[in-house]
PQR file with spaces between the fields and no chain letter, atoms N, CA, C, O and H, PARSE charges and radii, in Angstrom:
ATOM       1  N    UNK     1       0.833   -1.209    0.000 -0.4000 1.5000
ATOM       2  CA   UNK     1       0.000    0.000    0.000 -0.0000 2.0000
ATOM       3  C    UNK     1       0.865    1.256    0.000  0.5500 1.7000
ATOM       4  O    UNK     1       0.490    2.325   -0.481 -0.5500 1.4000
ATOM       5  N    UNK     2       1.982    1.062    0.542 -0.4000 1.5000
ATOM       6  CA   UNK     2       2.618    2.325    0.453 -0.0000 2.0000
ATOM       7  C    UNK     2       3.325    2.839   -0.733  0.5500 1.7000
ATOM       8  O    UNK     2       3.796    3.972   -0.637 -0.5500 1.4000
ATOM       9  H    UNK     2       2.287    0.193    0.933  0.4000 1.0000
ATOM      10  N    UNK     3       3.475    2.190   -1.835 -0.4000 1.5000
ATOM      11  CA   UNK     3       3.668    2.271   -3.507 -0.0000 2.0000
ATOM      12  C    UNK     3       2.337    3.026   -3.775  0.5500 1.7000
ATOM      13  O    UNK     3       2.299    4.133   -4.312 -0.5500 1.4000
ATOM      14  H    UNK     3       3.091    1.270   -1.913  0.4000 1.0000
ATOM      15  N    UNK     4       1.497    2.489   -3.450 -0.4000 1.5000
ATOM      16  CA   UNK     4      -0.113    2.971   -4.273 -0.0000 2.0000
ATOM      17  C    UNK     4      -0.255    4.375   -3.472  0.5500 1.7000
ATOM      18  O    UNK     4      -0.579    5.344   -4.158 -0.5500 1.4000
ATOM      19  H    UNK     4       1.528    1.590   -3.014  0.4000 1.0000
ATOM      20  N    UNK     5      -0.042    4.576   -2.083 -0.4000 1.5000
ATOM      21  CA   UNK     5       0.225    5.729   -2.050 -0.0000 2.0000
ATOM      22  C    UNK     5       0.792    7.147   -2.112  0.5500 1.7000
ATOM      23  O    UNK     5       0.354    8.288   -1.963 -0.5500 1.4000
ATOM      24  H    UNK     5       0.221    3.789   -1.526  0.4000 1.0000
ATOM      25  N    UNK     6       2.561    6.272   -2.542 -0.4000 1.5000
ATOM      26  CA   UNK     6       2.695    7.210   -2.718 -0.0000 2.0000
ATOM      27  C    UNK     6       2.590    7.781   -4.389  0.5500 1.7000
ATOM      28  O    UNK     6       2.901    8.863   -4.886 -0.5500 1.4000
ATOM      29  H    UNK     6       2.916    5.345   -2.662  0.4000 1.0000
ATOM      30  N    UNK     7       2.079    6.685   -4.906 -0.4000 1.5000
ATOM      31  CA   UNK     7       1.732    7.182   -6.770 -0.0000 2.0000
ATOM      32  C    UNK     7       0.701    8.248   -6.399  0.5500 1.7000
ATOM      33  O    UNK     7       0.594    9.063   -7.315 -0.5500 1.4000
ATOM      34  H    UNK     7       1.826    5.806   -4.501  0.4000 1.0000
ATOM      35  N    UNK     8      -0.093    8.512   -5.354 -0.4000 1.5000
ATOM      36  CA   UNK     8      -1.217    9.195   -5.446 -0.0000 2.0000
ATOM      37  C    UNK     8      -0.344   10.415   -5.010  0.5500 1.7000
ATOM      38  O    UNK     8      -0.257   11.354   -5.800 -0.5500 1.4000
ATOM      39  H    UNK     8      -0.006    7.850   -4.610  0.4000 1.0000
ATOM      40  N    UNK     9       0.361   10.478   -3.715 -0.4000 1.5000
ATOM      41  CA   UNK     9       0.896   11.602   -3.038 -0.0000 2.0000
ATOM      42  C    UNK     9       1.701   12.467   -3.984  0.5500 1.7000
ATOM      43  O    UNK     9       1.420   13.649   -4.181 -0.5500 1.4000
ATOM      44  H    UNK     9       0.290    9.715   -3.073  0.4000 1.0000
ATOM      45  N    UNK    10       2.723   11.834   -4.568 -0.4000 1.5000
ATOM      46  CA   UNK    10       3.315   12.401   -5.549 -0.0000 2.0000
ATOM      47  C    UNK    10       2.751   13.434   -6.492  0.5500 1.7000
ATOM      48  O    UNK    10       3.138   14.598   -6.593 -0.5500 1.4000
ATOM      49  H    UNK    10       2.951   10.874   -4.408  0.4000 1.0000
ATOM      50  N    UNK    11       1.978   12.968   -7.032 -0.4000 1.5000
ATOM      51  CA   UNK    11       0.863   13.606   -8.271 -0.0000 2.0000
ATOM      52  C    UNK    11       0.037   14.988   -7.609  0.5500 1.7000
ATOM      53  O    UNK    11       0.133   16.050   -8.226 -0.5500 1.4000
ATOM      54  H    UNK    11       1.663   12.023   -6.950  0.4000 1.0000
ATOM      55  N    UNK    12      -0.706   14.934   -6.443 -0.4000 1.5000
ATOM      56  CA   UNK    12      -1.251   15.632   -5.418 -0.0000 2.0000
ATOM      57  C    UNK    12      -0.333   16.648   -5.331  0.5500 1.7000
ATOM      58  O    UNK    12      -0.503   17.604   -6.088 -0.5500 1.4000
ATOM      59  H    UNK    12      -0.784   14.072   -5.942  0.4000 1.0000
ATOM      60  N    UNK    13       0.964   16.662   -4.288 -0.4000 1.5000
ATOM      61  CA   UNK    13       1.944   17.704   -4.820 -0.0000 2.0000
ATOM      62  C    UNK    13       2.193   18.182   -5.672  0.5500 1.7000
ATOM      63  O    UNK    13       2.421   19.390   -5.606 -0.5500 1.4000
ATOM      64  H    UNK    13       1.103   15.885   -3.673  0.4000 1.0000
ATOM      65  N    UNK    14       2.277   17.545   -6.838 -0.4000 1.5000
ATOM      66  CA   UNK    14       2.971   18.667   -8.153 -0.0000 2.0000
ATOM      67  C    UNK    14       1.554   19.403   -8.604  0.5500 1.7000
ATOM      68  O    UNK    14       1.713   20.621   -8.696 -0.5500 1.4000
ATOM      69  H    UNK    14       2.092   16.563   -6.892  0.4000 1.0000
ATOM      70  N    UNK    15       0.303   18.993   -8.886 -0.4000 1.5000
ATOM      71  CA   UNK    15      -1.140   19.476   -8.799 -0.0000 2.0000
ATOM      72  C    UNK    15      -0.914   20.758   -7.665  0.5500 1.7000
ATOM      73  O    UNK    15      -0.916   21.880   -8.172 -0.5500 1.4000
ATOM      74  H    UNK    15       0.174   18.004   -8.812  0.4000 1.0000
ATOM      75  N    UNK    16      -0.762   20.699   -6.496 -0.4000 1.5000
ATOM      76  CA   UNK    16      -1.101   21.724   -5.509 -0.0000 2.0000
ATOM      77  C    UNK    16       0.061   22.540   -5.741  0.5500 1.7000
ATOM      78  O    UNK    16       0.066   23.608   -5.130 -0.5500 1.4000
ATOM      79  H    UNK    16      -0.761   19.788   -6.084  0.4000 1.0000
ATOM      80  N    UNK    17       1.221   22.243   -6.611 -0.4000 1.5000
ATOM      81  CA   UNK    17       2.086   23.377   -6.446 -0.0000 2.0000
ATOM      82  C    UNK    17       1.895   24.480   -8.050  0.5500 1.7000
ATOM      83  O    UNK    17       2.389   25.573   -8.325 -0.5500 1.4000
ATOM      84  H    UNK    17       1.217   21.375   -7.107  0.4000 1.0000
ATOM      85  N    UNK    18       1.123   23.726   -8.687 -0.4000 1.5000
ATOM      86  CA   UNK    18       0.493   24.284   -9.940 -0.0000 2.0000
ATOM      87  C    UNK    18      -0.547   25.447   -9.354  0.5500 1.7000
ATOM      88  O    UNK    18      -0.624   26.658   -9.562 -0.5500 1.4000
ATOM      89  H    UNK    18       0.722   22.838   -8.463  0.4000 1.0000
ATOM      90  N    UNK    19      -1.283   24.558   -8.558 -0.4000 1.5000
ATOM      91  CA   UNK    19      -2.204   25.872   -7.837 -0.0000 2.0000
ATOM      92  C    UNK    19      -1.921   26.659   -7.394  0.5500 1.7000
ATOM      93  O    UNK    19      -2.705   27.607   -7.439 -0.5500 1.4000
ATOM      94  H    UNK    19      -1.221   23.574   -8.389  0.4000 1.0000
ATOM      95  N    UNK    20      -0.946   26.793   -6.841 -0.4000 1.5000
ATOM      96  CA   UNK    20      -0.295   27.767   -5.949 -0.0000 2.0000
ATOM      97  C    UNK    20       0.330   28.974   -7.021  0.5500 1.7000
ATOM      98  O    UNK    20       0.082   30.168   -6.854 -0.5500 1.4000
ATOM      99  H    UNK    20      -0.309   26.023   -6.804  0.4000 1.0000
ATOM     100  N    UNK    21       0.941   28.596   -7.829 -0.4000 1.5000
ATOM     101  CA   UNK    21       1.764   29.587   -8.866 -0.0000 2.0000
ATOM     102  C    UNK    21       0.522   29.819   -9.279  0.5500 1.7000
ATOM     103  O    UNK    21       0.585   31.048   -9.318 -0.5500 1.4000
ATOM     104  H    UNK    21       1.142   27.626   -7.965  0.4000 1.0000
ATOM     105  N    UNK    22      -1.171   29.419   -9.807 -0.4000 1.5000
ATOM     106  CA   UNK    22      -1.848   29.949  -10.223 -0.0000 2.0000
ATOM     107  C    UNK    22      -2.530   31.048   -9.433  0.5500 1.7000
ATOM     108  O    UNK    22      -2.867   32.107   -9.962 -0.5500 1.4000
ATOM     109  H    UNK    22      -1.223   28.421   -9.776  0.4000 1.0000
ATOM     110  N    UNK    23      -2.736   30.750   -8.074 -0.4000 1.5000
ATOM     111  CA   UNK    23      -3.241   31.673   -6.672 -0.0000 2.0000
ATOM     112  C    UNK    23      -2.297   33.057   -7.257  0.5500 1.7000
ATOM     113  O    UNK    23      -2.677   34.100   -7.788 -0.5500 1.4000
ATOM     114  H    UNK    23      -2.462   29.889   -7.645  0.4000 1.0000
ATOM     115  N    UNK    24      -0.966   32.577   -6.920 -0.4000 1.5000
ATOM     116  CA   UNK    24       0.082   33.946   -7.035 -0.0000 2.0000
ATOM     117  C    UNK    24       0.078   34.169   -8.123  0.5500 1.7000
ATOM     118  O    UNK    24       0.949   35.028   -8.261 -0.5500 1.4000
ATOM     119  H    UNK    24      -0.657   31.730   -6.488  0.4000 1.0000
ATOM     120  N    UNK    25      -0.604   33.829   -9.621 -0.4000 1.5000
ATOM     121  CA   UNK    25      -0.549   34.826  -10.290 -0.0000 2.0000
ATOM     122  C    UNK    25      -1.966   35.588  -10.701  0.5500 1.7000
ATOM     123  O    UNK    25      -2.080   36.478  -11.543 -0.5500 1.4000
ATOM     124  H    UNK    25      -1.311   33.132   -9.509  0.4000 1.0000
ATOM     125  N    UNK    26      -2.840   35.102  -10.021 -0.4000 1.5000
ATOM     126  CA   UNK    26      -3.781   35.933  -10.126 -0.0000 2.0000
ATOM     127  C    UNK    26      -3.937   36.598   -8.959  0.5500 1.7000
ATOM     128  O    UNK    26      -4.997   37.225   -8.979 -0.5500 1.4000
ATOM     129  H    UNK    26      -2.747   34.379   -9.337  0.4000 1.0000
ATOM     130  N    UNK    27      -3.082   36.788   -7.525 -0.4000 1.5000
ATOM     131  CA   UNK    27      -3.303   37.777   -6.711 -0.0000 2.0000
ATOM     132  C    UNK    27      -2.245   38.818   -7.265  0.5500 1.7000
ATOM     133  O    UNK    27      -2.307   40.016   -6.991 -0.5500 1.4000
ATOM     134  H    UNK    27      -2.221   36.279   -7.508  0.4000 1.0000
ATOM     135  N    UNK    28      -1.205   38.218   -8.119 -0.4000 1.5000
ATOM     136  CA   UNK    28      -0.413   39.475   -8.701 -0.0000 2.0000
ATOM     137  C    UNK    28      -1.516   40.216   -9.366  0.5500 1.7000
ATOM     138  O    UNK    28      -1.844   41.183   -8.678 -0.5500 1.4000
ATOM     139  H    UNK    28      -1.155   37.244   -8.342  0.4000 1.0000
ATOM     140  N    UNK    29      -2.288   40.091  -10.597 -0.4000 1.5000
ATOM     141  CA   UNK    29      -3.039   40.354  -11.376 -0.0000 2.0000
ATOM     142  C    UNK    29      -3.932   41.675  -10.725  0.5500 1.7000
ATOM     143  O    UNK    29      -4.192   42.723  -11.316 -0.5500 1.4000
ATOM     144  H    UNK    29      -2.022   39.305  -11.156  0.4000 1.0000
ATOM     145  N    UNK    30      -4.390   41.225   -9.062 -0.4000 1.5000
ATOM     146  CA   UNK    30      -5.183   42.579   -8.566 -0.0000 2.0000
ATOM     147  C    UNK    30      -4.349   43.048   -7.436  0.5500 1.7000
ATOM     148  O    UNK    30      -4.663   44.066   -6.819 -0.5500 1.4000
ATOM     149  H    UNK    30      -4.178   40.374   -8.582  0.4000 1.0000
């Protein structure tokens, strides 16, 4: 189980760090 999780965890991070540069560039924006 800890393979299967971390295929999920992995993916989750790079996703939430996409969000994040998207947050900061639309609070740059206003």
């Amino acid at each position: 189980m800890t393979n299967d999780y971390e295929a999920y965890l992995v993916p989750s991070i790079s996703e939430w760090r996409e969000l994040t540069h998207l947050f900061e560039y639309a609070t740059n924006l206003s």
